[in-house]
Residue, then its C-alpha position, 0 to 999 in steps of 0.5 A: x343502376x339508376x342516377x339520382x339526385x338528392x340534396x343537390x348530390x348525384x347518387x346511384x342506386x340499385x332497386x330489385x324487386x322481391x324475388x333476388x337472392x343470391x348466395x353469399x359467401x363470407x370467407x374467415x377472418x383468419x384467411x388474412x386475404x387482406x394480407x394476400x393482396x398487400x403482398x399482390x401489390x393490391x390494396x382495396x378497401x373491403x365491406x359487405x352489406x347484407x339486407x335480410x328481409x325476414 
């Protein structure tokens, strides 16, 4: 992570070179595990963001 500032605004931002690459698994909506968790006692907020460079 690398702190930077922009506008006046901390952020932090992550750099790689080319070469990273990671396998990505993407579970079914119908798995529900949003409803797994609820039942846990366990509520987050879920998002995936994949950068595909072609």
């Amino acid at each position: 992570m690398i702190d930077v500032t922009a506008n006046g605004k901390p952020y932090q931002e992550v750099h790689v070179d080319g070469g990273a690459m990671a396998q990505v698994f993407i579970y079914p909506p119908a798995l529900k595990l949003a409803d797994v968790s609820k039942d846990q006692g366990v509520v987050r907020d879920r998002k995936l963001h994949v950068i595909r460079n072609a």
